[in-house]
C-alpha positions in Angstrom: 117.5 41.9 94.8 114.9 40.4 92.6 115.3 38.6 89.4 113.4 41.4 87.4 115.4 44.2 89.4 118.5 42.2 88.4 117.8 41.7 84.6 116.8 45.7 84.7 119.9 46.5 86.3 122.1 44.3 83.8 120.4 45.5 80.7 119.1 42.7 79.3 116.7 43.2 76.2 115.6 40.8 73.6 118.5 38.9 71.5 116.7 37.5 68.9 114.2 40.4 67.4 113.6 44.0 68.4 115.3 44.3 71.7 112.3 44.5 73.9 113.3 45.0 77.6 113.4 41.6 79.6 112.4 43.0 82.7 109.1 44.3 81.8 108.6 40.3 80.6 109.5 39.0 83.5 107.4 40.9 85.7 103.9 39.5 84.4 102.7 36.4 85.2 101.7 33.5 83.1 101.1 30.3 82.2 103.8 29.4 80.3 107.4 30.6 79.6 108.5 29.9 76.2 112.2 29.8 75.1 112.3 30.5 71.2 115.6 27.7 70.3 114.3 27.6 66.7 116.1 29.4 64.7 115.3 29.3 61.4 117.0 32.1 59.4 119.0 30.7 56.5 123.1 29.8 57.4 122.6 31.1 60.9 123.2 28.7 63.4 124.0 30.8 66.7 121.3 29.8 68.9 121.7 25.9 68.1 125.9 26.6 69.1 124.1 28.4 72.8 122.2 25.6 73.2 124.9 23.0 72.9 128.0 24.5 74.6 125.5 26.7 77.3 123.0 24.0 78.2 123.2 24.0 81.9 123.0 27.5 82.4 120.4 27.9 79.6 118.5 25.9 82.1 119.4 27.2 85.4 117.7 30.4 83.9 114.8 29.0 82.6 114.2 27.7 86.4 114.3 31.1 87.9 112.7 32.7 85.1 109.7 30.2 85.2 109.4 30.9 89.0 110.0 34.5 88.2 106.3 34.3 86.3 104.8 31.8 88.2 104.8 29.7 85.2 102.9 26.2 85.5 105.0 24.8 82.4 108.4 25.9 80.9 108.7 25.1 77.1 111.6 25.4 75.1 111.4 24.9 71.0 114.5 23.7 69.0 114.8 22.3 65.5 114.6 18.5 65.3 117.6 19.0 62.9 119.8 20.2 66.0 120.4 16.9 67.1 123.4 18.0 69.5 121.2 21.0 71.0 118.7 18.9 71.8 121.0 15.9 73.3 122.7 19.2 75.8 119.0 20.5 76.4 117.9 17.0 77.6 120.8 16.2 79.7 120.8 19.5 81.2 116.6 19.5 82.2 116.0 18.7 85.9 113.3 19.8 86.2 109.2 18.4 85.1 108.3 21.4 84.6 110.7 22.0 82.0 110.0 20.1 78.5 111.2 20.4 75.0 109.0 21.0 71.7 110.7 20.0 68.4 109.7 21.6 65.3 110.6 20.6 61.9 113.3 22.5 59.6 110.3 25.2 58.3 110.9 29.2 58.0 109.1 31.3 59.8 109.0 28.6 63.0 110.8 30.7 64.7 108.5 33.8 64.4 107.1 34.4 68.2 103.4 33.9 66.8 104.3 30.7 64.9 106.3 29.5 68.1 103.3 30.0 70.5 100.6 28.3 68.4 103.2 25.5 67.7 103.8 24.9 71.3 100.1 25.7 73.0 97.9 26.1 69.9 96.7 29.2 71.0 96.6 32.2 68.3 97.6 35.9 69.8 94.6 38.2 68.9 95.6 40.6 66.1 98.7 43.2 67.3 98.5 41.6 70.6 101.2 39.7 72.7 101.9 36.3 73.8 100.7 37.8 77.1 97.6 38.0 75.7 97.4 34.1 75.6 99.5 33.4 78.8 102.9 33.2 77.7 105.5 35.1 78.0 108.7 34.2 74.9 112.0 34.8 75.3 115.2 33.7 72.7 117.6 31.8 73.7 120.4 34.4 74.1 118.1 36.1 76.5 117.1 33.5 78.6 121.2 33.0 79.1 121.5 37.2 80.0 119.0 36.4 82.3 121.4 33.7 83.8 123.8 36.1 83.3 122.3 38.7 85.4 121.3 36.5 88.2 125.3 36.7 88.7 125.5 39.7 88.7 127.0 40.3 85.3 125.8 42.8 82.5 124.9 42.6 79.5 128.8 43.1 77.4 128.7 40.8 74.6 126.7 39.5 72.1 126.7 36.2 70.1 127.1 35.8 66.5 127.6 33.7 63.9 130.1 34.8 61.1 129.4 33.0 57.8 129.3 32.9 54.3 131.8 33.5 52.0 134.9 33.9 54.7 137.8 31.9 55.3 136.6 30.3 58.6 132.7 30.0 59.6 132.2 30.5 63.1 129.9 31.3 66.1 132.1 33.2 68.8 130.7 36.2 71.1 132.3 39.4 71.0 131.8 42.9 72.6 129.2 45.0 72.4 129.8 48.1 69.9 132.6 46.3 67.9 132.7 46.9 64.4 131.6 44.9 61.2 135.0 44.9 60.1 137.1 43.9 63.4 134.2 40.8 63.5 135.0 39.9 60.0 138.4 39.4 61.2 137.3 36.8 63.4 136.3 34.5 60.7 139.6 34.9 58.5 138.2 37.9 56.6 135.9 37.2 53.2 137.4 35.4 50.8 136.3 37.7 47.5 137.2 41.0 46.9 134.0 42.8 46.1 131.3 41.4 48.4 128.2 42.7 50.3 126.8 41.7 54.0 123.8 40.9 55.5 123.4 41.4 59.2 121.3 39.1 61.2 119.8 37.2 58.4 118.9 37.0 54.5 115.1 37.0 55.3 114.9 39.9 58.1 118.2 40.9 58.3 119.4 44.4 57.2 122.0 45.0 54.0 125.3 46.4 56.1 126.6 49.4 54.0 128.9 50.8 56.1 132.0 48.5 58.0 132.1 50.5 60.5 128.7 49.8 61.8 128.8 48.6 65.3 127.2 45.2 66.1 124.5 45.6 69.2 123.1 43.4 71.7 120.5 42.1 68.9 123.1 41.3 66.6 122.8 37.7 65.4 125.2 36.9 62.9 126.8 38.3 59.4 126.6 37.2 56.5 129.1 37.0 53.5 128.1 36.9 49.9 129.4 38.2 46.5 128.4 41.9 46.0 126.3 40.5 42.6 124.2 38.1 44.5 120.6 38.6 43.9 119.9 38.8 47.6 122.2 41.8 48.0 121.0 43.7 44.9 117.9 43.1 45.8 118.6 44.9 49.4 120.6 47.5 47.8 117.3 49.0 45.7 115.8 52.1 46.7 112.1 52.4 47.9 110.9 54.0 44.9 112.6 51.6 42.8 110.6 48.5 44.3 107.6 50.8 43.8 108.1 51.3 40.4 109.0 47.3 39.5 105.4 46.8 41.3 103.7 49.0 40.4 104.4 47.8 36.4 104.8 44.3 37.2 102.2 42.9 39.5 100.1 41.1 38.1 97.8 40.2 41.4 98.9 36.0 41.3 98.2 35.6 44.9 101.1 33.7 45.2 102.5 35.9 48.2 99.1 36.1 50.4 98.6 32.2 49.5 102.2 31.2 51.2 102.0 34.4 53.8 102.8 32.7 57.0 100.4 34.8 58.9 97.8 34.3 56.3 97.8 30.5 56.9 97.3 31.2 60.5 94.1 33.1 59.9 95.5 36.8 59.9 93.9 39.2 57.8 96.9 39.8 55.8 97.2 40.3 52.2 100.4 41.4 50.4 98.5 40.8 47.2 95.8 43.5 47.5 98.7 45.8 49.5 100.4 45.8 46.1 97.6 47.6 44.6 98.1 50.6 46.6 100.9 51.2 44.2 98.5 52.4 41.9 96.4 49.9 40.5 93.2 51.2 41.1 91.8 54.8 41.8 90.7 54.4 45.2 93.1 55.6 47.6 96.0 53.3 48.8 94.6 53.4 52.2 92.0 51.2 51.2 94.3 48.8 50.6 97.1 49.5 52.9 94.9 48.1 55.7 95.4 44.7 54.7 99.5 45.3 56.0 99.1 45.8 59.3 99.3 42.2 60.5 102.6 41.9 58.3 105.3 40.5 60.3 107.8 40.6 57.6 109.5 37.6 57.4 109.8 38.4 53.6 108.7 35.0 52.6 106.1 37.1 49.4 109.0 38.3 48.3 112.0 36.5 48.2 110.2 33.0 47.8 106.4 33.1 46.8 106.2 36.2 44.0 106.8 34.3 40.5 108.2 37.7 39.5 110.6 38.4 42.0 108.9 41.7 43.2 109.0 43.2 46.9 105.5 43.2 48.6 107.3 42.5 52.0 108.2 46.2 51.1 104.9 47.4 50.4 103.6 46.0 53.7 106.3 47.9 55.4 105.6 51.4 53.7 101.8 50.8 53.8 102.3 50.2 58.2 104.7 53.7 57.8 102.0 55.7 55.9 98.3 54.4 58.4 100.6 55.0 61.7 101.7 58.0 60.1 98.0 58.9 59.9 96.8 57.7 63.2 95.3 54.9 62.0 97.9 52.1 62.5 95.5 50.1 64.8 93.7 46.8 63.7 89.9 47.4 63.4 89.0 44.2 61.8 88.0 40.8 63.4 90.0 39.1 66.1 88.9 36.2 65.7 91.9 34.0 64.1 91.2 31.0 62.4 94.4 28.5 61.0 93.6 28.1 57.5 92.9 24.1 56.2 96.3 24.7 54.1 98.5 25.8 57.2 100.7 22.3 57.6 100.5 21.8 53.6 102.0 25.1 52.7 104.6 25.1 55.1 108.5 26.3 53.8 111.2 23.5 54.2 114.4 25.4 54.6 116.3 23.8 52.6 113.7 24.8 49.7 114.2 28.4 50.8 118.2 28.4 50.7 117.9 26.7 46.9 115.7 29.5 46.0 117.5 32.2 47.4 120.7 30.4 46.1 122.7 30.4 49.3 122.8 26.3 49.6 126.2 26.5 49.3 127.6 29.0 51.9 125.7 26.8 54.6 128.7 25.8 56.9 128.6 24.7 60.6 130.3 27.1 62.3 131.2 26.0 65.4 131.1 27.9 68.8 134.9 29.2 69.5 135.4 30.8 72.8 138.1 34.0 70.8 138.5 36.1 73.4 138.8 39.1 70.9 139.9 42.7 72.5 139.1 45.5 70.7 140.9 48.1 70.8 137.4 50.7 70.1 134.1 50.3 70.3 131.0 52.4 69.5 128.0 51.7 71.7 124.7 52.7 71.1 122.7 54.2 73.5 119.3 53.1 71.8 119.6 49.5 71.1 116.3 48.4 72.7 112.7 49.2 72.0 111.5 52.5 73.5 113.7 55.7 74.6 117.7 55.4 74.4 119.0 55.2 77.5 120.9 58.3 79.1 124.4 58.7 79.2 125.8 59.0 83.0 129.5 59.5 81.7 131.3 62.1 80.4 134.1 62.8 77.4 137.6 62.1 78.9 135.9 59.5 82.0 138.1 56.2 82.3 135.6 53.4 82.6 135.5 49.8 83.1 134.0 46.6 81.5 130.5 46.6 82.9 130.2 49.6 84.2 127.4 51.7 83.7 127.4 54.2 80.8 123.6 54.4 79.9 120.6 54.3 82.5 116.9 54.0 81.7 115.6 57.1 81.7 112.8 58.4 84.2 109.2 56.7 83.6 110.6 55.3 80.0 110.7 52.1 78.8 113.9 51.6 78.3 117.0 49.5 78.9 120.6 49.9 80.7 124.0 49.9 78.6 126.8 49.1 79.9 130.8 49.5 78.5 132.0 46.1 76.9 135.8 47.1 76.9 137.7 48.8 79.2 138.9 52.3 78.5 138.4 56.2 78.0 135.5 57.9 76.3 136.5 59.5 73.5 133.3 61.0 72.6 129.4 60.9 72.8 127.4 62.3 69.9 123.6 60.7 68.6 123.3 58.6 71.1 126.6 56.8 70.1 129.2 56.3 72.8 132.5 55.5 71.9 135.1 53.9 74.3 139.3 54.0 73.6 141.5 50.8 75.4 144.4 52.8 74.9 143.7 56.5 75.3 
């Protein structure tokens, strides 16, 4: 079997973003394969932990994977910071083909168009894909499914780092569809009563508002900080809220399309003049709506450059919603991309970020521990990937095993398998949610 039918068969999609299927990556071909190591969301740390106590296979994959695309180079970018990752990386590369890239502690570096012009200078045309430049990017979680796979062994678990304000910081793995709460546990439980949680990240994450939200095979960490923090009350306003602060309180600085990461690399994006679409000037927000679409939203505009605090990461995202709503969610401006004279001046030390957002002080190590944990339920999503949910091929009441099968790619879809992380019975499967009983 080939490595792409093996990676299709063992459901491996993307760890570290939107969950794009890995198979349909590794079935181009290209001139470089590019392993994203540099993580650079604030207090996570569970791709630097990978890269230290999973260096050899991390490695071995990238080898096969290389091959896979009939890449000429191999390039993997960690954080210069990651002193241990790195050491583990070097020791572990046998390979000339392989090499490292170190980038300095900046947010976004980790964003897949940042990473590609770091490594190769090229710039990915507007909307398009590091295949449009010859490179294919994979995190580093994905790169070690693809390992993974190559034995044979589906995607189960996922990594995460569990942070914050709990009693024990740590990066572990645990199964697929397990809930907030039981991976709370794992850390010793928060230390404050009334607290809030960010999932994945402060920057890009999501605001968790329910504990019994399953974690998915993109899930990258959770985050732990007092319910009153101005990151989680800023997470916890409505839409029309942010709308309304905007819409009163901008007063068009600049400050957000001046430090815009995208901006500085010579995208045509402008959170300042998407802001007016909130009703600043008669002409129809459309108008100014098209100067989102090249948004990535790594929220740097608004939880770093706006002087005012307001949310034009927000407006980016509703202005994308309302032109693809209209059929008109394609770029029709230039593609030619030009890095801006200010790129390597206006870049974000993280450690500037974390004082700003005031999290400087929940930023622990948490160290990879190997916990073994054993839920007792888990609820798996069918629709973790980008594309259609896969298709359930059990029933209510069918005993399964860990790894087994439970969702297949549908018919001509893109798509990606699922498999069960526990052993056990199915207890029910209801919008696209699958839920597996140990002891039933």
């Amino acid at each position: 079997m080939s490595l792409v039918e093996q990676v299709k068969q063992a459901g491996v999609i993307g760890a570290g973003g939107a969950g794009f299927p890995t198979h349909i990556k590794l079935a181009a071909h290209v001139e470089y394969f590019l392993v994203n190591g540099a993580e650079c969301e604030p207090l996570m740390h569970k791709d630097r932990e990978l890269m230290t106590h999973f260096a050899a296979d991390i490695i071995a994959s990238i080898k096969l994977a290389r091959q896979c695309v009939g890449a000429k180079q191999a390039v993997i970018g960690i954080k210069s910071k990651n002193k241990e990752a790195l050491a583990a990386i070097n020791n572990a590369i046998d390979d000339p083909a392989i090499s490292i890239h170190e980038f300095g502690d900046y947010y976004p570096v980790g964003d897949e168009v940042e990473l590609v012009y770091g490594i190769t200078g090229r710039h990915i045309p507007p909307q398009g894909l590091p295949l449009d430049v010859g490179c294919v990017v994979n995190n580093v979680e994905t790169v070690y499914n693809i390992y993974r796979a190559n034995q044979n062994l589906p995607v189960t678990d996922t990594f995460i780092t569990i942070t914050g304000l709990v009693k024990k910081p740590v990066t572990t793995r645990v199964p697929v569809g397990m809930t907030v709460q039981d991976v709370l546990q794992l850390a010793g439980s928060p230390t404050i009563a009334e607290y809030g949680i960010m999932e994945s990240g402060l920057m890009m994450g999501k605001l968790v508002t329910d504990l019994q939200k399953p974690v998915n095979k993109t899930s990258g960490g959770l985050i732990v900080l007092p319910a009153d923090h101005p990151v989680i009350t800023r997470y916890s306003k409505t839409r029309q809220q942010m709308d309304r602060i905007g819409h009163s309180a901008c007063d068009q600085c600049s400050f957000c399309t001046e430090l815009c990461p995208r901006y500085l690399l010579g995208y045509d994006i402008q959170p300042h003049q998407v802001m007016r679409s909130l009703g600043f000037s008669v002409m129809g927000p459309e108008l100014w709506n098209k100067y989102a679409l090249l948004c990535c939203q790594c929220g740097i505009c608004s939880l770093y450059a706006c002087p005012e605090m307001l949310y034009p990461r927000e407006a980016c995202a509703r202005g994308i919603q309302e032109l693809r709503a209209a059929g008109k969610g394609t770029w029709q401006g230039s593609r030619e991309v030009k890095t801006h004279p200010m790129h390597d001046s206006r870049r974000l030390p993280l450690k500037q970020l974390m004082n700003r957002l005031g999290v400087a002080g929940y930023d622990a190590h948490a160290e990879y521990t190997e916990t073994n944990v054993q839920p007792e339920i888990v609820h798996i999503c069918l629709h973790q990937n980008v594309g259609a949910p896969a298709e359930a091929v059990v029933s209510v009441n069918d005993r399964v095993t860990k790894g087994q099968l439970v969702g297949r790619i549908p018919e001509g879809k893109l798509s990606a398998n699922v498999h069960a992380s526990i052993t056990g019975r199915v207890t029910a499967i209801k919008d696209n949610m699958l839920i597996i009983e140990r002891g039933k």
